[in-house]
N, C-alpha and C positions, 0 to 999 in steps of 0.2 A: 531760660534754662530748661533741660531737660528734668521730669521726670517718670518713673513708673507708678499709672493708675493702677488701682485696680478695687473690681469690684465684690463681694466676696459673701455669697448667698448659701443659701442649702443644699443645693444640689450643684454649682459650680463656679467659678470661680475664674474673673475674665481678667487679662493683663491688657494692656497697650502704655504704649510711650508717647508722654502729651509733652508738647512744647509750650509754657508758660511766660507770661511778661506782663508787667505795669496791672498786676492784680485778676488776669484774666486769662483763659486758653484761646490759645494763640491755633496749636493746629493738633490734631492727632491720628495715630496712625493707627493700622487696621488692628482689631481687637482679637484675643489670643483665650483661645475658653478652653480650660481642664474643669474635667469631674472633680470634686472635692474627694467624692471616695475614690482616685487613685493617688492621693497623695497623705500620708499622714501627717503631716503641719505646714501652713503657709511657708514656710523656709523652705522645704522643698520644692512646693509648687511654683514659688519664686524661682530658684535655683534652674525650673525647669523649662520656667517660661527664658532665662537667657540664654540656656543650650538654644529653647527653638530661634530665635532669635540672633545667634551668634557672633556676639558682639556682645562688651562688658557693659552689663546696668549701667543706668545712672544711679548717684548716689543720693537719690531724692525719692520717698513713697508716699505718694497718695492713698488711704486706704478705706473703701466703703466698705462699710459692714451689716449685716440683718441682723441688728443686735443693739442693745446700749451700750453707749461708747461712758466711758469714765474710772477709775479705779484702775489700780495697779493690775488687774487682767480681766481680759474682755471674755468672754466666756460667749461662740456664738449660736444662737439660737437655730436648730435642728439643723448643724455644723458641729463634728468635734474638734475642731481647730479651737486653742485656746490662745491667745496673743495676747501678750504681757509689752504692752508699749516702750520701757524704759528696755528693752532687751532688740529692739529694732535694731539699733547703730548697730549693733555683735551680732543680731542674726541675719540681718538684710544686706547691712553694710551699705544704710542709710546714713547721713548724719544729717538730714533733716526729714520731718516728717511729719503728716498728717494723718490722725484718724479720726472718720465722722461714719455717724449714723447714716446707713444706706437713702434713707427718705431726705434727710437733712442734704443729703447729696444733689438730689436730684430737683431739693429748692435750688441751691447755686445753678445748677442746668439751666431749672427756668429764668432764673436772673440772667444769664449769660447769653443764649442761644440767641438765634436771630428771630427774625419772626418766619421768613421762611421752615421753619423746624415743629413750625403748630399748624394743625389744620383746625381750622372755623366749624365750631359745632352749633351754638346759637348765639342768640344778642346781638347787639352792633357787631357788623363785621368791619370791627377799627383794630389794630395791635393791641399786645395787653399796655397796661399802663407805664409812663415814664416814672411816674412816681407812683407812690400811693401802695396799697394793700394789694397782694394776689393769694388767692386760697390756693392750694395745691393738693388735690387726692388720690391715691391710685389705691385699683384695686388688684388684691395679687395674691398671696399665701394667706395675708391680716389687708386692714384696711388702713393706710398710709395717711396723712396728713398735717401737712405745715403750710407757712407763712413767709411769704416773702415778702419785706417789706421795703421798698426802692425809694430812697431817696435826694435829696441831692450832692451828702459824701461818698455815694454809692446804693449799697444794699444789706440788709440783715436777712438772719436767717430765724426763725421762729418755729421751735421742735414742737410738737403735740402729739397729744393721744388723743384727736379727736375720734376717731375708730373706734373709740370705747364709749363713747355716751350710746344713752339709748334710742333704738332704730322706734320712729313714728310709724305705724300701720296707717296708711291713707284712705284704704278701700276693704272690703269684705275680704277679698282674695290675700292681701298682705296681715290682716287679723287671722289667717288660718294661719300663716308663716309662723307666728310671732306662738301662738297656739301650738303648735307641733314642734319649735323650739324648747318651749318652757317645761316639757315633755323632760327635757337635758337639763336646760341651765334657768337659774331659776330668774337671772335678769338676762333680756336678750340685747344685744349691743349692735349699732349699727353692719360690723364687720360679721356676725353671723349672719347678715343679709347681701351683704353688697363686700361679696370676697370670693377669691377662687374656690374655696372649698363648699362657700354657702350655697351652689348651685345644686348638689346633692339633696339638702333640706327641702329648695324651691322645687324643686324635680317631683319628688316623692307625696311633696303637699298638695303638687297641682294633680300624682297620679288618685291620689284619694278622695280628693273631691270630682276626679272621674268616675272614678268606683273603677279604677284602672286596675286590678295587678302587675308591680313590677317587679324587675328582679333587684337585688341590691347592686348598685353600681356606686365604681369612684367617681371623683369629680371631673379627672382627667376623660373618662369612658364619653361622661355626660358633655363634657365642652366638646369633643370629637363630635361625639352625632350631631350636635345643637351648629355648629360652625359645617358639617356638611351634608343637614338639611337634610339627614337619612331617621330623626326620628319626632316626630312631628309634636311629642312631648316637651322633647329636650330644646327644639327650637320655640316651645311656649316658655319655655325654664328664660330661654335664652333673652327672648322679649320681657318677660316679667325682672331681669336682673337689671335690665337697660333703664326700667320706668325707675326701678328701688334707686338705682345709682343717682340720676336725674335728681329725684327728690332730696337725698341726702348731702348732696353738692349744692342742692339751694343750701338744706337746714345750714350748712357750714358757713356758708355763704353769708346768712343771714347774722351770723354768730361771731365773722369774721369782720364784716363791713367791708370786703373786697371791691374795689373797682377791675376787677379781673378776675378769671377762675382757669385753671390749667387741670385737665383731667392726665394722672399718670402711670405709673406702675406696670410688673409685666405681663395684665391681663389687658390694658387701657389702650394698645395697641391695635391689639389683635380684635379689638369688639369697634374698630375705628367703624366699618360701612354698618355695622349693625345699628351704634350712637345716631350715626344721620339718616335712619329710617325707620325709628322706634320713637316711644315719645319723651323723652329724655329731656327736649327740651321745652314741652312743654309742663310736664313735671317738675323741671327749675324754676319754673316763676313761678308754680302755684302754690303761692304763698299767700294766700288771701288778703286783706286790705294792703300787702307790700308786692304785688305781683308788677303792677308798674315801677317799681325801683330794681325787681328783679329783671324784668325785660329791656335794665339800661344797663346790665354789666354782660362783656364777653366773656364766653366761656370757647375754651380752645383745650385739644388734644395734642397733648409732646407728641411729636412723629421720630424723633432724633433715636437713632435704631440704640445708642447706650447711653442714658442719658445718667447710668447712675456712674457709670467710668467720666464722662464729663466734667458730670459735677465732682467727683473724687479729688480731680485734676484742679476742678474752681477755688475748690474748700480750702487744698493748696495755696495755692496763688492768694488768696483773700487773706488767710493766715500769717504767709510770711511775707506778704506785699512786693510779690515781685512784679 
């Protein structure tokens, strides 16, 4: 059957139409992105993805959200869209439907996708596993992470905040980080290191143990220079973000027992050629007396350009067991 994905974050907000069977996405078709702030509630933005579309919905919504899912209204994080689930059928003109948590979505991805959909970052270069545990992290707005766990009725899906435990300093240079955080907050958590906005902290810290003067910059300013290698700071920010990640993906790792690890999220793309030329993976196994059990799981990058409309689609499917 048909239905409409969609995926539905802070700044936008993507539609497409997945075709669904026997628990799995079957195929889907090109992806439809509105600004959030042109629309004032999911019902219109709905409404407006079928004008572009021209042709009536299906009666079927997938829906990812950057938010917790549960409770009679979802309320979504730095999104004023508020969606009151039990109000779908009357304002979508659903009568079946799914809502998950944006990261929970993009576990069902990795469950589903084929292995052509990952690039090989370290480890055996084998597929991830048929069975067994896979860690899932991405870095993006926060710091993402769950659990997929495959086995032989299929697969579960395993929500976390592992984001929020506290980030290890490994070296002198990551003890300045953790230092000029506490500066703010008085426990410093993984994702203030290893997130899109943490590059600003890592930026700042490295200009001060220059004795650099900077000016105050965002984070978006600071991933431009770092990704086009016009400021020779911002691409040390950029390397020091790759090692933190690296580390953090063991500690999970470690904590997970994975026979597999999927790096995701919608910064984990975009740092793909940087991941295979920084030390990311050698910072995954340096796990001291476990560094040879670390250098026996693969670690792999989602390359799947939407993996959280994917899984939106999977969540579906897995739900009502089509």
């Amino acid at each position: 059957m048909e239905v409409v994905a969609v995926d539905i974050g802070g700044t936008h907000a993507r539609f497409a139409i997945a075709e669904v069977a026997e628990g799995r996405v079957v195929s889907m078709a090109e992806p439809v992105t509105q600004k959030v702030a042109e629309h004032p509630s999911l019902q219109l933005a709905w409404q407006a993805f079928g004008e572009t579309l021209g042709r009536p919905l299906p009666k079927a919504a997938a829906i990812a959200v950057a938010s917790p899912v549960g409770g009679e209204i979802i309320k979504l994080t730095n999104n004023p869209w508020i969606i009151r689930p039990a109000l779908i059928p009357e304002r979508l003109g659903a009568g079946t439907w799914t809502v998950v948590n944006d990261f929970a979505a993009i576990g069902h991805a990795v469950a589903q996708l084929d292995d052509g959909d990952f690039l090989h970052l370290c480890g055996p270069e084998t597929p991830l596993p048929a069975r067994g545990s896979i860690t899932v992290c991405g870095p993006g707005t926060g710091l993402g992470v769950a659990q997929v766990f495959r086995h032989k009725g299929g697969y579960d899906i395993i929500a976390t905040e592992g984001g929020h435990v506290d980030f290890a300093p490994l070296d002198p240079i990551e003890d300045a980080f953790v230092k000029r955080l506490r500066r703010e907050y008085n426990r410093v958590s993984t994702e203030r290191i290893v997130a899109g906005p943490a590059i600003v902290a890592i930026y700042e810290t490295l200009a001060e143990l220059e004795k650099r003067p900077v000016s105050r910059l965002d984070d978006k300013k600071i991933w431009a220079m770092a990704f086009e290698g016009t400021d020779s700071l911002a691409v040390a920010a950029l390397d020091r973000f790759c090692l933190s990640l690296g580390a953090v993906a063991g500690d999970l790792a470690l904590t997970h027992g994975p026979t597999g690890v999927v790096i995701a999220g919608g910064l984990g793309l975009r740092l793909k050629d940087h991941l295979l030329q920084s030390g990311f993976g050698e910072r995954f196994v340096a796990k001291g007396r476990f560094r040879n059990l670390m250098a026996l799981i693969p670690v792999k990058l989602i390359t799947h350009p939407q993996p959280g409309l994917y899984g939106a689609a999977a969540a579906f499917a897995q739900e009502h067991a089509l």
